[in-house]
NUDREN-582571 format. One line per field, with one value per atom (N, C-alpha, C): residue number from 1; x, y, z; atom name. Coordinates in Angstrom, 2 decimals, decimal comma. Layout:
# residues N
num NUM ...
px X ...
py Y ...
pz Z ...
atomo CA ...
//
This chain:
# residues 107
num 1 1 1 2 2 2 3 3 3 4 4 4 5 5 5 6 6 6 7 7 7 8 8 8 9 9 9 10 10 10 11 11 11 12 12 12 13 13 13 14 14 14 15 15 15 16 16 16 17 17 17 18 18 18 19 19 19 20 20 20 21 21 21 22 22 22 23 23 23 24 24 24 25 25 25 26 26 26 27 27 27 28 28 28 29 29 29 30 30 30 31 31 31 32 32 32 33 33 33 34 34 34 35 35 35 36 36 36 37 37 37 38 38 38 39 39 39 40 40 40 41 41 41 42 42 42 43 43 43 44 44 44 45 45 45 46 46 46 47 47 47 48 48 48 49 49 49 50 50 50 51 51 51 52 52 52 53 53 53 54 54 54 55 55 55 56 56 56 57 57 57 58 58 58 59 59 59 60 60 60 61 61 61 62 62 62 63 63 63 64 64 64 65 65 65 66 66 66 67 67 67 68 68 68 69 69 69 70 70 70 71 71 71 72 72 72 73 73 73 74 74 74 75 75 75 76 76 76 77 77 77 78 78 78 79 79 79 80 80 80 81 81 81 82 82 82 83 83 83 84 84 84 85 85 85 86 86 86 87 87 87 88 88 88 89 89 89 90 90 90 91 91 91 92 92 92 93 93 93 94 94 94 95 95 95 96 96 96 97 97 97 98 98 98 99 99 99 100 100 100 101 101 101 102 102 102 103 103 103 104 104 104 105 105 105 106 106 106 107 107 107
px 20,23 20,17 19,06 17,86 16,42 15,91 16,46 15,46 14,77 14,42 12,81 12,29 12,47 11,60 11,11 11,66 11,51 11,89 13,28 14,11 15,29 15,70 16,93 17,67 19,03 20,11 19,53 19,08 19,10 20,31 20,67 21,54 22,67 24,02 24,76 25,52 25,37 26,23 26,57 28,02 29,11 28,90 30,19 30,24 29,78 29,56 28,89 27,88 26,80 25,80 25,38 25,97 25,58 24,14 24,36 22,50 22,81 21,70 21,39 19,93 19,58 18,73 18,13 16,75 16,20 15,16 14,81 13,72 12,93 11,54 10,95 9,57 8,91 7,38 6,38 6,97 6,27 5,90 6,96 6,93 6,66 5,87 6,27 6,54 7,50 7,75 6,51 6,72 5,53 6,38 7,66 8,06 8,29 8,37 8,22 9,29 10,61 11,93 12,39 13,46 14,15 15,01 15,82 17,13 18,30 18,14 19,43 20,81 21,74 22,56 24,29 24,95 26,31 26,88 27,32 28,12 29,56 30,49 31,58 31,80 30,67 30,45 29,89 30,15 29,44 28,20 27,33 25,82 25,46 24,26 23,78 22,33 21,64 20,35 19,68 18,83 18,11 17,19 16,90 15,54 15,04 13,86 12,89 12,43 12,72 11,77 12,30 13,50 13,75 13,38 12,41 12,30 13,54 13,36 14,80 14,50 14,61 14,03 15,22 15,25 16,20 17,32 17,93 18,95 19,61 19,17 19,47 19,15 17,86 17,85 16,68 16,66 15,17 14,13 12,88 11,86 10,95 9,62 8,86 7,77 6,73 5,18 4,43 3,46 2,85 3,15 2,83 3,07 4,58 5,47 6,79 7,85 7,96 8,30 10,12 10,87 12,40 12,64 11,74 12,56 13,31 14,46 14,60 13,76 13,81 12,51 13,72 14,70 15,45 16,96 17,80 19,50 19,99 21,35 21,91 23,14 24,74 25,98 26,97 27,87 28,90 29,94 30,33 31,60 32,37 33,28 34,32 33,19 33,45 32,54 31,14 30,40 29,33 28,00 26,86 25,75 25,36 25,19 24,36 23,39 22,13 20,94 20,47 19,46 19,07 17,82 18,21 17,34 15,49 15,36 14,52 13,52 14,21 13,54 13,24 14,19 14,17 12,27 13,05 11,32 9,99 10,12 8,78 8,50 10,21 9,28 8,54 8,12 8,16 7,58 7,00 5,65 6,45 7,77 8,13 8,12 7,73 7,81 9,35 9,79 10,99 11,17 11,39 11,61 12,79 13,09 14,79 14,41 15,57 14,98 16,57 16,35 17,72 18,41 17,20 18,25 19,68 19,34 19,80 21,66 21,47 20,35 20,61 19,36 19,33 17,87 18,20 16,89 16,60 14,98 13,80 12,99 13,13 12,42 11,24 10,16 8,91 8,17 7,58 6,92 5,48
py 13,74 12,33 12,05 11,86 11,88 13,17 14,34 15,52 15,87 15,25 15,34 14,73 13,65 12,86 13,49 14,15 14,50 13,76 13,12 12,15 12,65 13,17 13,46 12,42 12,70 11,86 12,33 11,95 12,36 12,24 10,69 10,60 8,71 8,88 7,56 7,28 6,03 5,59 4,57 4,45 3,61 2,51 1,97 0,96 -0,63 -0,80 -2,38 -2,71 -1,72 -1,95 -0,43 -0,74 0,75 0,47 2,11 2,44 3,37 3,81 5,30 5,40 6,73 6,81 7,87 7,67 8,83 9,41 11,03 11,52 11,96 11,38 12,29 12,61 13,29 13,74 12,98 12,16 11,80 10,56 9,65 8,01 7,49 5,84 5,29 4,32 3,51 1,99 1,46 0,04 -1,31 -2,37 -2,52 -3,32 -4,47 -4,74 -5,84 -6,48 -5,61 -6,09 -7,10 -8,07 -8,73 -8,64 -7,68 -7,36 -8,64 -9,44 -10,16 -9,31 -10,16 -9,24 -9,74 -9,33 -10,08 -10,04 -11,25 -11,92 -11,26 -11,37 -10,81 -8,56 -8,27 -7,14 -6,20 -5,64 -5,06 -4,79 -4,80 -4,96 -3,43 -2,97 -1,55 -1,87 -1,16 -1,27 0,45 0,08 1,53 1,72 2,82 3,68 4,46 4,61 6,05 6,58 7,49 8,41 7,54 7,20 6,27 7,27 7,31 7,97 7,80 9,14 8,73 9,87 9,31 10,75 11,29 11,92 13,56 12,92 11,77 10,99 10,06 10,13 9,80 8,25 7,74 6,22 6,00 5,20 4,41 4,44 5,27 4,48 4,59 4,05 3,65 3,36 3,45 2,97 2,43 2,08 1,26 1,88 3,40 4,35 4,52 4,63 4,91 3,58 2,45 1,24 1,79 1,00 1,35 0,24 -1,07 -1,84 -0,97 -1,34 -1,35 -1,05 -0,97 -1,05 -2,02 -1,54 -2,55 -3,01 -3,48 -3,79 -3,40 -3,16 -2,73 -3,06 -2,79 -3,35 -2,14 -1,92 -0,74 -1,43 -0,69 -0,64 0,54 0,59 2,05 3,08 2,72 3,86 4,02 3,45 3,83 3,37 3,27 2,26 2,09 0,57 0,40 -0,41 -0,61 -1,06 -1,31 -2,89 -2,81 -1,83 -0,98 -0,03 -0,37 -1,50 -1,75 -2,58 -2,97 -2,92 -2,00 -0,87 0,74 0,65 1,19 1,56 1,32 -0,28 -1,17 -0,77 -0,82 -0,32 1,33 2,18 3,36 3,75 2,46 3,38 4,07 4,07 4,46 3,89 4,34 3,21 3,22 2,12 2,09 1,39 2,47 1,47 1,48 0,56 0,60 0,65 1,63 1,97 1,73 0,27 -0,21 0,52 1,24 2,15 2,89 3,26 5,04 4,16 3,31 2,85 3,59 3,61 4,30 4,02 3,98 3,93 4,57 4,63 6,01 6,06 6,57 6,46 7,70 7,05 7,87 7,70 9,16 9,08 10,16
pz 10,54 10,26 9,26 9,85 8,64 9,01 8,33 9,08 8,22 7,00 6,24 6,96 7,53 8,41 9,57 10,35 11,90 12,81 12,11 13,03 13,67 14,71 14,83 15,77 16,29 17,11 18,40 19,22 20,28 21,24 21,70 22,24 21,96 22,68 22,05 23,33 23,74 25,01 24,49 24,59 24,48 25,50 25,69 26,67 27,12 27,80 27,87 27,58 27,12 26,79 25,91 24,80 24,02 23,71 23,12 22,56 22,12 20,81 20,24 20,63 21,16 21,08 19,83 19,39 18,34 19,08 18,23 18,93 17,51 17,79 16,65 17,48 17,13 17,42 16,54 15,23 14,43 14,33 14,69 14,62 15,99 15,74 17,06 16,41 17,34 16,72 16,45 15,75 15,99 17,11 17,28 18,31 17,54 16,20 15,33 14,61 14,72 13,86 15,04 14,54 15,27 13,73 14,16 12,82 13,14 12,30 12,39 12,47 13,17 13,07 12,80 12,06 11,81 12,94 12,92 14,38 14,18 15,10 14,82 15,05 15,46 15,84 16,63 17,40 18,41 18,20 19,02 18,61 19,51 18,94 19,49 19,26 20,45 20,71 20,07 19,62 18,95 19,39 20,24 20,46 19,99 20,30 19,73 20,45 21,15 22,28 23,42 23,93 25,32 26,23 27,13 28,07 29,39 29,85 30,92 31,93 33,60 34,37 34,57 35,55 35,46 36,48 36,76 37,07 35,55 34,62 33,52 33,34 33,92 34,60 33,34 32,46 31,74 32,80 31,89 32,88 31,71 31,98 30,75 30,99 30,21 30,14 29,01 29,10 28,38 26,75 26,81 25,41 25,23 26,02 25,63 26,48 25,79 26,10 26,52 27,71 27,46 26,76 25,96 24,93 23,81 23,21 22,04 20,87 19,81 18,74 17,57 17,29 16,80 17,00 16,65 16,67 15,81 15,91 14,79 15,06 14,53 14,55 14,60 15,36 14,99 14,15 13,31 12,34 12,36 12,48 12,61 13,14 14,27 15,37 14,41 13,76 13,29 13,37 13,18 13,81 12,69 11,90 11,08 11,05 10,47 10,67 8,97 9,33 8,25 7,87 6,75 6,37 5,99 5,53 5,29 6,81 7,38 9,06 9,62 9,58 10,01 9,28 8,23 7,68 7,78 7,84 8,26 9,80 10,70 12,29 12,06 11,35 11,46 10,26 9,66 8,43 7,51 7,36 5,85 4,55 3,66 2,42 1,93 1,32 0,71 -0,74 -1,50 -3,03 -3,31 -4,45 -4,90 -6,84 -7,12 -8,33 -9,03 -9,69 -10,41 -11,35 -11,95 -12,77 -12,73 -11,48 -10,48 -10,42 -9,38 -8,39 -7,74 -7,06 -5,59 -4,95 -3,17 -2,62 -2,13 -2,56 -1,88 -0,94 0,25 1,39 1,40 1,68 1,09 2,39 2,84 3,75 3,60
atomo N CA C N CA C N CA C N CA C N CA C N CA C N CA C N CA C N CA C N CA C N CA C N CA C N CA C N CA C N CA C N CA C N CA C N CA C N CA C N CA C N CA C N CA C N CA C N CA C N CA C N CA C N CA C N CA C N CA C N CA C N CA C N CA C N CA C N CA C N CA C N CA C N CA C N CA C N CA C N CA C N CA C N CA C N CA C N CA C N CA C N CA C N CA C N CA C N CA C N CA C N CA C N CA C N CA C N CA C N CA C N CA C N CA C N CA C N CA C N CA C N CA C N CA C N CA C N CA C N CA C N CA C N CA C N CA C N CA C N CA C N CA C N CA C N CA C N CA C N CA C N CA C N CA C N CA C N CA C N CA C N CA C N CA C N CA C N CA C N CA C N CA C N CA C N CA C N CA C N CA C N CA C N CA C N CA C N CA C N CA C N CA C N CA C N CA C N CA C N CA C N CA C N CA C N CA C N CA C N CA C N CA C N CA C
//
């Protein structure tokens, strides 16, 4: 997924209340996006490090919160997020270079 980053998929539950979770060793959220989100689409909750004990149940502490860190939307089975929220929760820089175009996530 970001594996220059040290981001991988950890895990994805469907259902009435989906979620992805991520795992990195490197990032922690700031807890600071409130990603708007297009109406009209299933909404998905994104983690980072969701802690979970060995019944597969959330549990959490002050350092590893079971909030969310941001939202995001499925489209044809897919999770998307605004990229530039991504980044700001997680200290990446992001430029956009009109030429290309293309955008550069710099860490």
């Amino acid at each position: 997924m970001f594996a220059p980053f040290g981001i991988n998929f950890g895990e994805f539950q469907g259902g009435e209340n989906p979620f992805v979770n991520l795992l990195s060793d490197k990032f922690r959220p700031k807890f600071l996006a409130d990603s708007p989100l297009i109406s009209g689409f299933p909404t998905v909750d994104i983690f980072l490090n969701r802690p979970i004990d060995s019944d597969g149940i959330p549990v959490g502490d002050a350092r590893t919160p079971i909030q969310p860190f941001m939202g995001g939307i499925l489209i044809d089975n897919l999770t998307h997020v605004l990229i530039a929220d991504f980044c700001s929760e997680l200290g990446i820089s992001l430029t956009f270079d009109a030429s290309i175009p293309a955008i550069h996530l710099i860490f």
